[in-house]
C-alpha positions, 0 to 999 in steps of 0.5 A, spaced: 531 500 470 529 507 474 534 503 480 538 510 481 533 514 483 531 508 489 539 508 492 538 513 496 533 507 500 539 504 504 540 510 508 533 508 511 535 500 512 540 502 518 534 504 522 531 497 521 533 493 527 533 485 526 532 485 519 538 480 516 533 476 522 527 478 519 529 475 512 533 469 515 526 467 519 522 467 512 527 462 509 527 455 511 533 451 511 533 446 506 533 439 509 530 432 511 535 430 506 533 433 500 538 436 495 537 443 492 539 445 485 538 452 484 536 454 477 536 461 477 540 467 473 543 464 466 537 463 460 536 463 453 530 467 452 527 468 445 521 471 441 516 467 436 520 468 431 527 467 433 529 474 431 530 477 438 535 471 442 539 474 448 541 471 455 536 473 460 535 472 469 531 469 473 527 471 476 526 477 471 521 479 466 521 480 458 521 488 457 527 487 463 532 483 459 531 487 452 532 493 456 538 490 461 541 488 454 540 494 450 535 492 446 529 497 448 530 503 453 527 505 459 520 503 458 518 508 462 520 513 458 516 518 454 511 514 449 515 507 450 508 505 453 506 505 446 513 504 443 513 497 446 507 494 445 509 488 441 512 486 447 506 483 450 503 481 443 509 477 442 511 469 445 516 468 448 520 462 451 525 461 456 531 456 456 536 454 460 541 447 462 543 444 468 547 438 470 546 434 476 551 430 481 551 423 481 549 422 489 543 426 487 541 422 481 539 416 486 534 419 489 527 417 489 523 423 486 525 430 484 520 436 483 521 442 479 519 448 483 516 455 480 515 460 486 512 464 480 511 464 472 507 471 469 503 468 466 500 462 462 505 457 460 508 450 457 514 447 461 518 441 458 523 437 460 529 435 455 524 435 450 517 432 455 511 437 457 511 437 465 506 442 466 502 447 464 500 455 469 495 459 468 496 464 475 502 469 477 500 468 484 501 460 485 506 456 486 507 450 481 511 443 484 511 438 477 515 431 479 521 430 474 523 423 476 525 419 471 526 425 466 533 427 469 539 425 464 546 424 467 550 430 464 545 436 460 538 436 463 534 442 457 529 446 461 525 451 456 518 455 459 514 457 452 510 463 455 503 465 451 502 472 451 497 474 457 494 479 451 493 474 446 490 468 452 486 473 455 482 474 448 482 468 446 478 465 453 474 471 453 471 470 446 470 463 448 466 465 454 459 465 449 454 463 453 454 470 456 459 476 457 463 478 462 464 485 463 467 490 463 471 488 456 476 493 456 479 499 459 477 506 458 481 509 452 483 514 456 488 508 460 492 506 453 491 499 456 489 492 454 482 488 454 479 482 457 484 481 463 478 479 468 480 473 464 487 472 466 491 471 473 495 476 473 496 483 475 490 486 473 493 493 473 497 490 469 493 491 463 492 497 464 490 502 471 487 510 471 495 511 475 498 507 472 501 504 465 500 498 460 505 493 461 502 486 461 508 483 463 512 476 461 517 472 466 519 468 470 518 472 476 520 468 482 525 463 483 526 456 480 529 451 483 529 443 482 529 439 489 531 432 489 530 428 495 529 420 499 523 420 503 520 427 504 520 434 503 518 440 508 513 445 502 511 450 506 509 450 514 505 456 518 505 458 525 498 461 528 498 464 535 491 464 538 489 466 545 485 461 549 480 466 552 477 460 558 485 459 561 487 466 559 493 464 555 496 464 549 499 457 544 501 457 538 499 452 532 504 450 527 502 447 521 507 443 517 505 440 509 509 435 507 510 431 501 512 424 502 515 419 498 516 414 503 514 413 509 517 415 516 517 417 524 520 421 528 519 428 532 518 435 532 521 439 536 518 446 537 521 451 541 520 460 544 527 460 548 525 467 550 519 463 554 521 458 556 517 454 552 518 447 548 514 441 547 516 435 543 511 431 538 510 424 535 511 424 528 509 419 523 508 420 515 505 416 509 506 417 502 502 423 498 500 430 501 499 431 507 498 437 513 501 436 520 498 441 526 502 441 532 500 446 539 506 449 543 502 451 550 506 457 552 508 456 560 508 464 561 505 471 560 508 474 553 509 481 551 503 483 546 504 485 539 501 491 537 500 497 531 505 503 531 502 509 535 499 504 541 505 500 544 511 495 542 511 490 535 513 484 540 517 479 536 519 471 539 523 467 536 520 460 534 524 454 533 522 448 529 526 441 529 524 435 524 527 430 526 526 422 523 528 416 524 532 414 517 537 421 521 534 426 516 533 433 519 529 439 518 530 446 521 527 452 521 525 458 525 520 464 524 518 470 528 511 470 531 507 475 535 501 475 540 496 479 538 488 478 537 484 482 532 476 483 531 472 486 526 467 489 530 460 490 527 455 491 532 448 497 534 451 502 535 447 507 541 441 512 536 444 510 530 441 505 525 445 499 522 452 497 525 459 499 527 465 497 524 471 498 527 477 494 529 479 491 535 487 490 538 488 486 543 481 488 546 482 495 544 479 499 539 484 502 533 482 508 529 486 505 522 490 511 520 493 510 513 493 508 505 492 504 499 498 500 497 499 499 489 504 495 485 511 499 487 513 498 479 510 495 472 515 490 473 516 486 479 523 483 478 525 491 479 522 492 486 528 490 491 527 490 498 530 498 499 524 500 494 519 497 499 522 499 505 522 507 504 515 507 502 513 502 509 518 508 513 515 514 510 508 511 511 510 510 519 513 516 518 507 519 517 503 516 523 500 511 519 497 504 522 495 500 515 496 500 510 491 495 505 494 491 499 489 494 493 486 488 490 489 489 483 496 489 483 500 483 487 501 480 493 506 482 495 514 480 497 515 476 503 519 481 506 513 487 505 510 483 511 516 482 515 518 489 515 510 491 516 510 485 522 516 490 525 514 497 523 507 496 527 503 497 520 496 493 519 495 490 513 488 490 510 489 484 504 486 484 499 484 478 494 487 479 487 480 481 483 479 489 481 473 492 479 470 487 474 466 480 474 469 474 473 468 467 469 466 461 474 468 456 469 471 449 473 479 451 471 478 458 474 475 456 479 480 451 480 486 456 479 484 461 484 482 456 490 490 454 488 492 461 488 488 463 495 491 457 499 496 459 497 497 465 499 493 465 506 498 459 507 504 464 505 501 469 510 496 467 515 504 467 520 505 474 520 501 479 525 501 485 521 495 482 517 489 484 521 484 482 515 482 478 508 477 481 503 475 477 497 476 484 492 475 491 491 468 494 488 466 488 485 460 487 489 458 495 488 460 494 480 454 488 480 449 493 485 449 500 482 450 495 475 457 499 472 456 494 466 448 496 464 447 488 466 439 487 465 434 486 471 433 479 468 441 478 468 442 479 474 441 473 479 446 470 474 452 475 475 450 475 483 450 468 483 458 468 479 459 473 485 457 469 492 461 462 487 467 466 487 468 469 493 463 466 498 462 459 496 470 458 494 475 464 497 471 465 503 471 457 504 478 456 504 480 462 508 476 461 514 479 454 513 485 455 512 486 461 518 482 462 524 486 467 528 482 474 523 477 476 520 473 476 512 470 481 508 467 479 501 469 485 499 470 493 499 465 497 500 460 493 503 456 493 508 460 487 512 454 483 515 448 487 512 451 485 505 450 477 507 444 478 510 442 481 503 445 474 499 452 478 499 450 483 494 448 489 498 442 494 496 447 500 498 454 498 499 455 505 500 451 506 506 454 510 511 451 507 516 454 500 516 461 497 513 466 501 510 466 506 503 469 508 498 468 516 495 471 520 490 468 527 488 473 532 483 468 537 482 464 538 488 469 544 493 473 539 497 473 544 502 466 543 503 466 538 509 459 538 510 459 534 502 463 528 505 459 521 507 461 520 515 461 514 514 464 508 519 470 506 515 473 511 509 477 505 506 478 509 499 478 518 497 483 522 494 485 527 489 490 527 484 497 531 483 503 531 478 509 529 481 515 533 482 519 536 476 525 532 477 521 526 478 518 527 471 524 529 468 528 522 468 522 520 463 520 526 459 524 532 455 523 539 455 518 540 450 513 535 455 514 541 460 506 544 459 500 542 462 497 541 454 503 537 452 502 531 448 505 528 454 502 531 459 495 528 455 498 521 454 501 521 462 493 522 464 490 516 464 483 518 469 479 521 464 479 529 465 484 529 470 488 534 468 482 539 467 479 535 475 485 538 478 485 545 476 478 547 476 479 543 483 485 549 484 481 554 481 476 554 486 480 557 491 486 559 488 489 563 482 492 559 477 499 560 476 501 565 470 509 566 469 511 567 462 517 562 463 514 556 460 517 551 465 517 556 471 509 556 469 509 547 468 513 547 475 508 552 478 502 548 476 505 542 479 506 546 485 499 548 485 496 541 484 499 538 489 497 544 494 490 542 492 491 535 493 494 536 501 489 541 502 483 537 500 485 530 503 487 533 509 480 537 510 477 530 508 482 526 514 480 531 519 472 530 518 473 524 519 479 523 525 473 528 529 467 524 526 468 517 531 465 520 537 459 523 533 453 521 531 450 526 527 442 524 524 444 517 525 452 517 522 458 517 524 463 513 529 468 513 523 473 508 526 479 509 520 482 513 514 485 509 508 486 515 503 488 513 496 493 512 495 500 511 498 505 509 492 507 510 485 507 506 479 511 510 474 513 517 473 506 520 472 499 524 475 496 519 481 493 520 488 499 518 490 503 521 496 510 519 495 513 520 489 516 514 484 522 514 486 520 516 494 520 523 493 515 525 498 508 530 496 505 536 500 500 531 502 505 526 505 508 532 510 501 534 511 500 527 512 504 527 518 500 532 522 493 530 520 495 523 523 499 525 529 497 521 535 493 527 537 490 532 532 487 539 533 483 540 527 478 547 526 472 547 522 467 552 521 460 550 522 454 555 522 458 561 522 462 558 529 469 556 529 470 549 533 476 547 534 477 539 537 482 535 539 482 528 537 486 522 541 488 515 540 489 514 547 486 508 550 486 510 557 490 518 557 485 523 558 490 530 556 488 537 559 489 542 553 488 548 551 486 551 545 491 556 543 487 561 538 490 567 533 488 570 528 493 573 524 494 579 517 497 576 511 499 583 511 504 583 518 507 579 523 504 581 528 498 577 531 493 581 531 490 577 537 491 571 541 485 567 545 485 561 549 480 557 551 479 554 558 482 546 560 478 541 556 479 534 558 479 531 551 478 523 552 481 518 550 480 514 544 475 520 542 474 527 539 472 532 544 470 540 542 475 544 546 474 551 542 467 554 540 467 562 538 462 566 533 466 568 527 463 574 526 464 576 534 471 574 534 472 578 527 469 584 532 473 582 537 479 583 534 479 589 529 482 590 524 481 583 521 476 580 516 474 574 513 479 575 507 485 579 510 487 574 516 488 567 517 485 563 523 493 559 526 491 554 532 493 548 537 493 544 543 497 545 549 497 544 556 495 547 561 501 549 562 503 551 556 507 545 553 505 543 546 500 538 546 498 537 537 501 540 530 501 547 529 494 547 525 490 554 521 484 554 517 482 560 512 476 563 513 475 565 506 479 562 499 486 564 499 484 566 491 481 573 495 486 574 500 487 581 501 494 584 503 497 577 501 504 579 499 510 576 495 515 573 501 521 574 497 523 568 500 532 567 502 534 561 505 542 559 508 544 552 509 547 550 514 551 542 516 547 541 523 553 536 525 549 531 524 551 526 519 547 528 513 542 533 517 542 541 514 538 546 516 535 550 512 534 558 514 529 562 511 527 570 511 522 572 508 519 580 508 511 577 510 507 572 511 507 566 506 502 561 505 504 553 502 511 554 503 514 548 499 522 547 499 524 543 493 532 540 492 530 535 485 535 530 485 538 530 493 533 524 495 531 525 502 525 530 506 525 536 511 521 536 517 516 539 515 515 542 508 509 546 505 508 550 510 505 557 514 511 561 514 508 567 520 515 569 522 520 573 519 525 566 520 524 560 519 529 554 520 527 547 518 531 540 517 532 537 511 534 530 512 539 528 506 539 519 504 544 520 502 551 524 502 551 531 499 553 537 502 550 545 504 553 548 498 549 542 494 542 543 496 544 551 496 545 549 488 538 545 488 533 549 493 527 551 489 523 555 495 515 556 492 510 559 496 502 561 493 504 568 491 510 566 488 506 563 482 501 569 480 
């Protein structure tokens, strides 16, 4: 489904150094004896009763099978959303044959393995009940010894509709409510899903689509062996600060049917490093810890933008007295990270900010969603487009939203390689949970788990219990009485204090928890984990939306220690829209385009937001018209986003009234979904927005960013440095939108800007630099700034700012933009030459279908030629782009 529009993705796997390597380290090699059958791919699925019957995949969903055999189109597809809702009503049930050799039928004990069932089902085997699941996101071991028969052994998975479980365990939870019950009619979703260990998204979100999925989303296999099997095993580098030195922990879980000894043998040849471990197992379950002391310095792993992702190969070698052998090997890196959160000089309450190997890190980056409605389409190009484009970006993290999954082994893997820092999320969403004991239970399985699934990778710098659930009970979203309260606080502090808390900080040591986004970090426990204020600016991180507030007043802005959440919407691109829409869509007061909204007065939001500062577009062609409005929207989003970023970026060296040392930017959001509006900034499909251009600029390694504060301009440089202090000067000129020509230029003196620091290099009264100029006002001119050397050698993005709504620009003409293309030489480089008759504003290049992104894009256009690169993902030629290159700037649309 939707797969042509990810191909292009492959071209961007040739850049990944290792990555056959870093997919082998996730997988241990089956051994110590035990035979393992794969049963993925063939099965029979059925509906309840029996009149849909089709041959389906494993791993797969239901909505995947029908539409692969043709029994449904695209589901995402104009209303099918809604067409298609009796699929998640109905029961559905898996069946499958096997065989086993004979040499395997003597072994002492067999397990069937699930690595994922979505959601709630009953497994049998020929005939008998193994087991029950109730979580997507835990795996399920269920012994079958003395069940398998010598010639055709029958599988069958009967799956409960999650809608139907997640009502029926709602409305059994009489004693009180667990709010909120359902979405809000605007999201088209599916109520009670708090009650269901799935992807709460999945019943619906305000950027995404109702699809409550069923399947067998991950592999099944049976594993059959004498004496032991390997179930998972970790590695946990840690820094032993007293012999300044590095070991490594490696943690082996066994289930052993009969006892055995033998060795371990550990090993990082790169570091000349191996120890040699006595080995003795007893019947059960059972955990195992080894540490290999390192025997010399090692190469520190560190974020994108701050130095090399430093990987080691570690070997891992079971070897038992009976000859059996167990063999593995995985990546592991040496870093450390802290949480800080400490006083902070003439400021009331308590940093936050992240340490790296001893350093202060500045997070730069976005909020990660599910990559698709149905996770048995993302494949490993999917995710690795979307992990480039964020490094592209200059983006250090990314946080794992706690709505959707815990994402594909190679998600983090390639995180580990690219530098980004991962911000895991629990799976809980702005909801209260049930405590009952099997819930509990589930999610104490599914939390062991994961962290044991995920705890061996670098990347993942930090745990956090949920998102917005202790701001949910504290500014009381669900109109809960003051009576009820301590009732939901202590539902609160049991879930994620006294259980996930309490498995992650004995499950991993090496990083930090947060019960939960926002919070107030330490403030929140001191005040029995639900803070007053979660929002306080002065401690923790926050979350901010504001849609009718002018965006463009950064004084609106909380300067906040940690912005972990903020954006604004836009609409996709029309040729994104197109694959699942037809023409008669094309019009912002469509159905579609109503139907396609799921934040409540979001198609309003965007365009009053525009209105603001911008004359909306009014062609007289209909679809000229819908493609300006897209265009529209996503210039308000890349102007908004970025004017918030960089209040930010120059904010963490400030302390202003009390606020401020901001040590990170996660905007919301990185990814879409499905085709349809969102905070995204790349595109379903990979397609990059305005705002991810911008993106690269506004988190670049050092910043110039301008602001306009009591009538001054300030401009300041902004470094992530951690010791290069960089001797700049501000290169000034204010430029008419009615020629060419500067109207004049000025330059500050030298300013050394500190590292790891936001320093003013540039203050000039407006009014004085308008005189100054002549011929110059607030309307007719635009102020284009950045940093250089003292000899001249850029140093920062080309910057501007307006000094008045580019709604009343005086002299703004239509560009009457022309454009050649040319073969760089390269493959797949063109370059894209333009010419136009005056200064453009926005100046947005777009090819439709040729997936791939120019160098920079959404441009001020101040000369009469521009050349940018655009950078094809797949083969193409210069007479195509020609045939497909729309060229839009802010005065063509009115």
């Amino acid at each position: 489904m939707n797969r042509v529009v990810w191909s292009f993705a492959c071209f961007y796997l040739l850049e990944v150094p290792f990555l056959d390597s870093a997919l082998a380290s996730e997988v241990k090699r089956p051994s110590l004896g035990v035979d393992i059958i794969s049963l993925n791919e063939k099965w029979q699925l059925m509906n309840s009763n029996s009149s849909v019957s089709l041959s389906a995949e494993v791993p797969g969903c239901v909505h995947t099978t029908l539409q692969r055999q043709g029994f449904i189109s695209d589901p995402y597809y104009r209303f099918n959303d809604l067409a298609y809702r009796w699929i998640s009503l109905d029961n559905w049930t898996y069946t499958t044959s096997f065989s086993v050799p004979t040499h395997v039928r003597g072994k002492g004990k067999a397990v069937l393995v699930f690595e994922g069932v979505d959601t709630v089902s009953t497994i049998s085997l020929n005939g008998v009940t193994i087991g029950k699941t109730d979580n997507m996101f835990r795996r399920y071991d269920f012994e079958v010894t003395g069940l398998l028969k010598d010639e055709e052994n029958v599988l069958q998975v009967w799956i409960m509709s999650a809608v139907t479980y997640a009502s029926q365990r709602s409305h059994a939870h009489t004693e009180y409510r667990v709010p909120p019950d359902c979405p809000p009619p605007v999201q088209k979703g599916e109520c009670h899903v708090n009650f269901i260990r799935k992807a709460q998204s999945s019943f619906s979100w305000d950027w995404g689509p109702s699809f409550p999925t069923l399947g067998i989303w991950k592999e099944v296999r049976l594993e059959v062996f004498n004496s032991s099997r390997v179930l998972s095993y970790t590695t946990s580098p840690k820094y032993d600060s007293e012999h300044s030195s590095w070991n490594v922990e490696v943690e082996l879980f066994f289930d052993v049917f009969v006892a055995s000894k033998g060795l371990v043998h550990l090993s990082i040849p790169l570091l000349q490093s191996e120890a040699e471990f006595q080995l003795s197992l007893t019947p059960g379950q059972s955990k195992k810890s080894f540490v290999l002391q390192l025997n010399q310095s090692v190469s520190l792993w560190w974020p994108f933008g701050h130095g090399e992702q430093f990987l080691y190969y570690l070997t891992i070698d079971v070897n038992l007295e009976g000859g059996e052998t167990f063999n593995a090997d995985r990546m592991v890196a040496f870093r450390t990270v802290e949480l800080v959160q400490e006083p902070i000089p003439s400021s009331p309450g308590l940093s936050f900010y992240f340490r790296i190997n001893g350093k202060p890190i500045f997070l730069k980056g976005s909020n990660w969603i599910p990559v698709h409605a149905f996770q048995d389409q993302v494949t490993t190009d999917m995710i690795t487009i979307l992990l480039r484009s964020a490094q592209k970006a200059n983006m250090n993290t990314l946080r794992v939203w706690g709505g959707g999954v815990y994402e594909q082994d190679i998600f983090y893997s390639l995180c580990d390689m690219y530098g980004i820092m991962i911000w895991q999320d629990f799976m809980f969403a702005c909801a209260l949970y049930p405590t009952e004991k099997d819930f509990i239970q589930t999610v104490r399985e599914e939390v062991t788990h994961q962290v044991r699934r995920l705890k061996s990778h670098p990347s993942v710098v930090i745990w956090s219990g949920n998102n917005e659930n202790e701001a949910a009970i504290a500014t009381d979203w669900f109109n809960i009485s003051v009576a009820a309260r301590p009732l939901y606080v202590k539902d609160y502090v049991n879930l994620y204090v006294e259980n996930i808390r309490d498995i992650v900080l004995q499950e991993d040591s090496t990083r930090p928890f947060l019960v939960s986004s926002p919070t107030n970090g330490v403030e929140s426990e001191k005040e029995g984990w639900v803070a007053k204020d979660p929002y306080d600016p002065h401690y923790g991180d926050t979350h901010y939306y504001s849609y009718y507030k002018d965006c463009w007043d950064w004084t609106a802005f909380p300067r906040t220690r940690f912005a972990s959440e903020y954006g604004f919407q836009s609409w996709p691109s029309l040729s994104t829209l197109s694959k699942v829409s037809v023409s008669s869509d094309w019009d912002f007061s469509s159905n579609f385009s109503a139907h396609r909204q799921h934040h409540e007065d979001g198609n309003q939001q965007m365009l009053k937001q525009a209105e603001l500062h911008y004359i909306l577009p009014n062609s007289t062609d209909p679809v000229q018209k819908y493609r300006d409005t897209i265009y529209i929207t996503q210039v308000m989003q890349a102007q908004c986003v970025k004017i918030q970023t960089e209040f930010y970026r120059r904010s963490r060296s400030d302390i202003v009234e009390g606020k401020g040392h901001t040590m990170g930017t996660l905007y919301w959001q990185l990814n879409d979904i499905w085709q349809g509006p969102s905070w995204s900034s790349v595109e379903f499909g990979g397609k990059w927005k305005m705002l991810h251009y911008w993106a690269t600029d506004f988190y670049a390694p050092i910043l110039s960013a301008g602001v306009e504060d009591k009538g001054d301009l300030l401009i300041y440089g902004v470094s992530d440095s951690h010791s290069e202090k960089h001797n700049v000067k501000a290169k000034v000129k204010l430029h008419s939108w009615s020629s060419f020509n500067a109207v004049c230029s000025l330059e500050s003196n030298v300013t050394k800007i500190k590292a790891g620091g936001s320093t003013l290099v540039f203050q000039h009264s407006i009014s004085a630099l308008l005189m100054q100029c002549g011929n110059c006002t607030r309307r007719s001119c635009i102020v284009a700034f950045h940093l250089s050397s003292p000899e001249g050698q850029l140093i920062s993005p080309h910057n501007h700012m307006f000094l008045s709504s580019p709604r009343y620009a005086e002299g703004l003409q239509k560009p009457n933009i022309t454009f050649t293309v040319k073969d760089t030489g390269i493959v797949q480089n063109f370059f894209v030459t333009l010419h136009c008759s005056f200064p453009a504003v926005y100046v947005w290049l777009d090819v439709d279908n040729i997936p791939g992104h120019f160098d920079v894009n959404g441009f001020l256009m101040l000369s009469k030629k521009s050349t940018v690169i655009f950078g094809a993902w797949r083969p193409t030629t210069a007479e195509e782009i020609t045939a497909n290159l729309h060229i839009t700037s802010l005065r063509d649309v009115y």
